[in-house]
C-alpha positions as CSV (number, residue, x, y, z in Angstrom):
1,X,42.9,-11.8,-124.7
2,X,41.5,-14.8,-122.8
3,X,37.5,-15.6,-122.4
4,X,37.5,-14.0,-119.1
5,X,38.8,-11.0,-120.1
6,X,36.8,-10.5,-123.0
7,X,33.8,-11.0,-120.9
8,X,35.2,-8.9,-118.0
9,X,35.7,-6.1,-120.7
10,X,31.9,-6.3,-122.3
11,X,30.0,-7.4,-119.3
12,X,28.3,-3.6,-118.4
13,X,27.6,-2.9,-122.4
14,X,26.3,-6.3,-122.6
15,X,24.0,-6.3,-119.3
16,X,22.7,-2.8,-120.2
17,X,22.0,-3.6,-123.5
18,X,19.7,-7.2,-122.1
19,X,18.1,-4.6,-120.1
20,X,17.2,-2.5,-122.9
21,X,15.8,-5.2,-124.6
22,X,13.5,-6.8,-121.7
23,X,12.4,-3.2,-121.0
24,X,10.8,-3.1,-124.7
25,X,9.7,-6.5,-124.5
26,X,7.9,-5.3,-121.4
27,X,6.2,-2.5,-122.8
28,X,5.2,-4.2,-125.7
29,X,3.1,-6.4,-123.2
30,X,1.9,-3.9,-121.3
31,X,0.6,-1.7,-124.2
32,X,-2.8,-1.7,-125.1
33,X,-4.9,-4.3,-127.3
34,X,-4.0,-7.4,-128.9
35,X,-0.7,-8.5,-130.9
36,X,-2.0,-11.2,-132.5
37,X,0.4,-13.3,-134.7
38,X,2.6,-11.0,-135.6
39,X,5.9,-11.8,-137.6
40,X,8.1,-9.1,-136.5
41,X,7.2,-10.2,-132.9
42,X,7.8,-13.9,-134.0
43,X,11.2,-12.5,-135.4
44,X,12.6,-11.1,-132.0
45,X,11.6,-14.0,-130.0
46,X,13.4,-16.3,-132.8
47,X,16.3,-14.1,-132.1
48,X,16.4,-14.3,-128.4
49,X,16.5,-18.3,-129.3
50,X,19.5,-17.4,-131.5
51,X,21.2,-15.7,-128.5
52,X,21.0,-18.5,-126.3
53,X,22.4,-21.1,-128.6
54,X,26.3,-22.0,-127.9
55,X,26.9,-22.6,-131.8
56,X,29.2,-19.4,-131.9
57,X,27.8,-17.5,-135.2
58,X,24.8,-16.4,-133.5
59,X,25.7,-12.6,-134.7
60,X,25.7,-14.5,-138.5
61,X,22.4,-16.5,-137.7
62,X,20.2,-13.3,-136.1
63,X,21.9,-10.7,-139.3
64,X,20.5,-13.6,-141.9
65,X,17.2,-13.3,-140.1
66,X,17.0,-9.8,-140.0
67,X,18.0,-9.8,-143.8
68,X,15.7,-10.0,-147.3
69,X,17.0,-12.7,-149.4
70,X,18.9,-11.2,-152.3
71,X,17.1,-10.4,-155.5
72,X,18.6,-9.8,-158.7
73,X,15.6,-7.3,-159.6
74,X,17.0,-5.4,-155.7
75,X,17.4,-2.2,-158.2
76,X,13.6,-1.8,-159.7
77,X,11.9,-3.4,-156.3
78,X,13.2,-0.1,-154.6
79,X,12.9,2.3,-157.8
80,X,16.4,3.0,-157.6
């Protein structure tokens, strides 16, 4: 399958799912009160930078962002 097809094939999923995103971005601003320095917001807006980048591995790039870094103790930090 060529570029054009690929994009022919996901463009509506795609669009919808931009939409989905600007509409929370826009209640987020519209809510009440302040939202001052806050990392998860700082997160999503360093993704959306991701997104735009042309490097190809931006699915790579936002899931390492998204991620903890790995800890040998993982087991006893979540009492498992």
């Amino acid at each position: 399958m060529n570029k054009q097809e690929v994009l022919q094939r996901e463009f509506l999923l795609v669009r919808a799912k931009v939409l989905e995103i600007a509409a929370c971005l826009d209640r987020i601003d519209r809510a009440e009160g302040d939202l001052p320095q806050n990392h998860q917001r700082e997160l999503l807006s360093e993704a959306i930078g991701h997104l735009l980048g042309k490097t190809g591995n931006r699915a790579e790039q936002i899931q390492l962002l998204f991620s903890r870094e790995y800890s040998d103790q993982w087991r006893s930090e979540f009492q498992l």
